[in-house]
N, C-alpha and C positions, 0 to 999 in steps of 0.2 A: 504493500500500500504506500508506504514509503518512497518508493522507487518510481513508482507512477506519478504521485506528488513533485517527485526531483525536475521527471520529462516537461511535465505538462507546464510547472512555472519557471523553467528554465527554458521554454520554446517563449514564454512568454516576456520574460526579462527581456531575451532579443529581441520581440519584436517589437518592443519600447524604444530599445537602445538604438535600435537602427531608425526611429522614426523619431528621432529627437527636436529636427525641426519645425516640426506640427503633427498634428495628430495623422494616424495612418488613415488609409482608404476601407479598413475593417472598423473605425471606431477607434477611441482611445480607451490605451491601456494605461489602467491604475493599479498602482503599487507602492507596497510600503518601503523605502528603503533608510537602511541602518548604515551611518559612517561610525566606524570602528573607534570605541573610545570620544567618541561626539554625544553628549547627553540633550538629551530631549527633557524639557522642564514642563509641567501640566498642572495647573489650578482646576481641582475637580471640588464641585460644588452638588452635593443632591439635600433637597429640601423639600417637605415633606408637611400639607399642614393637614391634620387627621379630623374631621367633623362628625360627634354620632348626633343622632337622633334617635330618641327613643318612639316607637310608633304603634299603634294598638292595633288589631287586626284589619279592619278597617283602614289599614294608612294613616289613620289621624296623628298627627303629633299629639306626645303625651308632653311635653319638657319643653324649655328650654335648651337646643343643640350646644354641645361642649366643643372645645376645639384642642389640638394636644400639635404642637409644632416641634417639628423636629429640622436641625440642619447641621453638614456634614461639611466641614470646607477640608481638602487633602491639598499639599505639593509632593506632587510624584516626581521621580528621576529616573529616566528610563535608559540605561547604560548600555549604549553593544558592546560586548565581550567580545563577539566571535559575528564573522560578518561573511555569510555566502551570499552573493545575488542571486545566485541559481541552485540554493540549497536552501537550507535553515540558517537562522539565523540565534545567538542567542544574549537576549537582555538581559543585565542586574535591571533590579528594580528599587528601591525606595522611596521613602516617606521623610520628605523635609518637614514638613507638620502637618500635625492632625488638630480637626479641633470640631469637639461637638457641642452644640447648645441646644437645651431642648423646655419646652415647658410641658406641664400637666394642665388639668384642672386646677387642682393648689397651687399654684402661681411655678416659678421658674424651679427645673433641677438642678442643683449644684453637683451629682455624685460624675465621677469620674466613668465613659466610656471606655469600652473595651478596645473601639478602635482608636482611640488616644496615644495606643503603647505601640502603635504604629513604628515612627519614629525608631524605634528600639531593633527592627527586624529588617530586612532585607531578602529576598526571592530569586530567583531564576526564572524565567519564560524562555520557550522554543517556539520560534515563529518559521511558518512561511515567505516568501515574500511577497504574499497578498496581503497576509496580517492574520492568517489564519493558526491559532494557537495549536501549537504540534504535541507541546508537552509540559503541563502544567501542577507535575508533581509537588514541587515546592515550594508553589501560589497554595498547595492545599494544604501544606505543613503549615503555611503561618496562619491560613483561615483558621485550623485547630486548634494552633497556638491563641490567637486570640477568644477562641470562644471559652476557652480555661481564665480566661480572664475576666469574661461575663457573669462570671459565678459571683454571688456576696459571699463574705465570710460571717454564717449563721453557724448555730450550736449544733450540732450534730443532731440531736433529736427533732430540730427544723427541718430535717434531710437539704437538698438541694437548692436552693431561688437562683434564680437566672435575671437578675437584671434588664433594664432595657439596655439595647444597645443598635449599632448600625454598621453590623458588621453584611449583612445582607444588603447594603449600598454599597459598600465599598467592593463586595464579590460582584455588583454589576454593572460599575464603575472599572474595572481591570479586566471582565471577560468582555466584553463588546467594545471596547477601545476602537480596534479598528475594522467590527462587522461590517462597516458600509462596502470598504472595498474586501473584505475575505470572503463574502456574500455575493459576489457577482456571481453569476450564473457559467459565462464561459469567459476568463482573462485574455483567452485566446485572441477571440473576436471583439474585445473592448466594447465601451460603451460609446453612445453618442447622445444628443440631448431629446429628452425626452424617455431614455431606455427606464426599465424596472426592471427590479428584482427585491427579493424578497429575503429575509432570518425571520428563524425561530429564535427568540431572545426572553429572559430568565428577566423580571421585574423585582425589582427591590419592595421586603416587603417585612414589618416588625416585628411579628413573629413568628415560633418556625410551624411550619405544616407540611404535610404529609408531601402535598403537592401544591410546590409555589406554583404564585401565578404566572404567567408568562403571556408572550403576545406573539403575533406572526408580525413584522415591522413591514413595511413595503417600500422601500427606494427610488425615488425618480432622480435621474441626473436632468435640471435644469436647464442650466448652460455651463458653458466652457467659456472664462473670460480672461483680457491678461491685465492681471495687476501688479504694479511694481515690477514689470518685466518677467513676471512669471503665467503661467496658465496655472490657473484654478478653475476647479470642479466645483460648484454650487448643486448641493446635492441635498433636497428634502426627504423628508420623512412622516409616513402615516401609521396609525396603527390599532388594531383587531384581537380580542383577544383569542386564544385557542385553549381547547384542553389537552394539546400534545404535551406531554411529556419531556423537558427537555434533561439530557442524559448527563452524566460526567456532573454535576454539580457540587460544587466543595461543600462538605458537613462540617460545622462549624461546632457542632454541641452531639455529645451522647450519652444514651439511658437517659432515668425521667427524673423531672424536676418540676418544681414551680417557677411560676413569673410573677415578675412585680408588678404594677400598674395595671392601666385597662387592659393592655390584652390578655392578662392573666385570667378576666374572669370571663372574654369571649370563646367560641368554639364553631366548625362547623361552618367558617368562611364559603361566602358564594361570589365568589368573581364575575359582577353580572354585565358590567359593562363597562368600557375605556372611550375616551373622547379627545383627542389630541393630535399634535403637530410634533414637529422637529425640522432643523435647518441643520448644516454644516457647512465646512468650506474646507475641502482637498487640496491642498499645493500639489499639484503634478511633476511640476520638474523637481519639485525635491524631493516627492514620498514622502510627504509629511501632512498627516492631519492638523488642519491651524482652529479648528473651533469647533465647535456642536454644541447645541441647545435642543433640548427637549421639555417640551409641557402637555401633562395630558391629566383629567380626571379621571376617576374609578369610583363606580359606586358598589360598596361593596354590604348586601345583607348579610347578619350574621345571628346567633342565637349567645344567649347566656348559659355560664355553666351549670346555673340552677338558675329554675324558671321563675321570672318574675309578674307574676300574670299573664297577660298578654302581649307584656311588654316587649318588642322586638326592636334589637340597635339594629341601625342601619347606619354604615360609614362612608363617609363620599372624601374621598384622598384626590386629593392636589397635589401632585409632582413635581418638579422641576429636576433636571441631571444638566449638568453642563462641564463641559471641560472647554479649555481655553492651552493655546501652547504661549510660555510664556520666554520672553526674549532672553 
């Protein structure tokens, strides 16, 4: 499988390479490219403002709606080590800062996140040179790592709490980095404006269930324009949700526990519906992702873990992700 990966984006590297003065007669080809020991700097932001409602069978509101904000600002450092065009390639990764703020109902939380101790660790990634992550062993060692650190320290006969935490932003903040182009359909034959394609993409979500949600994303290349003497890809984004399954996901926690706050005492999440946009913008001639913003609502019905009359929350989540390359 490997081997076939090596042909298929190494016919492709070339036909970039040789069409460097403008796009080829098949479409332009996107690619991610790593200059050796050249770090890539990234401001990732996901922010998160959670609304329930409580609603009697009927739909009537019962309450007053609560609102619970959460946001996440990372500086990532994304290092080539080891640099094939026509192979794999392989990134260090790090974390120049982490920093979460978040409120409740009772006003702001002061305790310390788990993805805080970022900062503290460092990873390995194997890429493609679409951007298609090859081998992602080490990204799971620290997601681990971190999730040992979402634990409180209670008395023993507390058993387990699991804090809140935003470790599930930051896993889909580092797996979709660079879906837009690992996602093309054939590298081969490039895109042109107007082309789609499509990912299966893993949604950031607070806490853990059997099966996160996820979304089918949908891709249109816009236009191709030259800015600053470069061609760039203006490349949107829509999106759908699915009940596919998406596989390899990093588990960050195991065996059973409690949780802290409201989602401890929800259950039985329905993922009923997404509503949103996204933009980006591709440097071509350098293989470099320069931005991406995404916004999208979820309304999401749920049950309580013990029933409160009729009483049914229902959560409508406001999203934001964005990453920015920074100078």
């Amino acid at each position: 499988m490997r081997l076939q990966g090596f042909c298929l984006f190494s016919a492709a590297a070339v036909v970039v390479l040789a069409g460097c003065g403008g796009p080829s007669l098949r479409g332009e080809g996107l690619l991610v490219e790593f200059e050796k020991n050249q770090p890539l700097r990234y401001r990732m932001i996901s922010e998160r403002n959670t609304r329930i409602d409580l609603k009697g069978e009927s739909g009537q509101r019962q309450s007053a709606p609560q609102t619970i904000t959460e946001r996440l600002e990372l500086v990532m450092v994304y290092t080539p080590v080891e640099v094939d065009l026509f192979g794999l390639s392989t990134v260090q990764v790090s974390c120049e800062s982490a920093k979460v703020t978040r409120t409740s109902f009772s006003g702001r939380d002061s305790s310390r996140d788990a993805v805080e101790s970022l900062p503290e660790m460092s990873f390995l990634l194997t890429l493609t040179p679409t951007g298609r992550i090859e081998d992602a062993n080490d990204f799971n060692r620290v997601v681990r790592q971190l999730g040992q650190k979402a634990f409180a320290q209670t008395r023993a006969s507390a058993g387990r709490v699991k804090d809140p935490d935003m470790i599930s932003d930051f896993i889909v903040l580092q797996l979709h980095l660079w879906d837009s182009i690992a996602s093309i359909d054939d590298p081969l034959k490039g895109v042109t404006a107007g082309s789609r394609w499509q990912s299966r993409q893993l949604l950031p979500w607070p806490a853990p269930v059997p099966n996160p949600p996820t979304r089918i994303t949908t891709y249109t290349l816009e236009k191709i324009v030259e800015e600053d003497g470069r061609r760039k890809a203006h490349i949107t984004s829509t999106y759908e949700l699915t009940d596919d399954f998406v596989r390899d996901i990093p588990v960050a926690y195991e065996g059973t526990f409690q949780m802290r706050g409201l989602f401890g005492f929800l259950r039985r999440y329905q993922f009923e519906s997404i509503d949103g946009t996204g933009s980006q913008i591709f440097d071509i001639d350098r293989g470099v992702l320069e931005k991406d913003e995404q916004h999208y609502t979820m309304k999401v019905p749920a049950d309580f873990m013990l029933a409160l009359g009729d009483s049914k929350p229902v959560l409508e989540v406001e999203q934001t992700l964005s990453t920015e390359l920074l100078k």
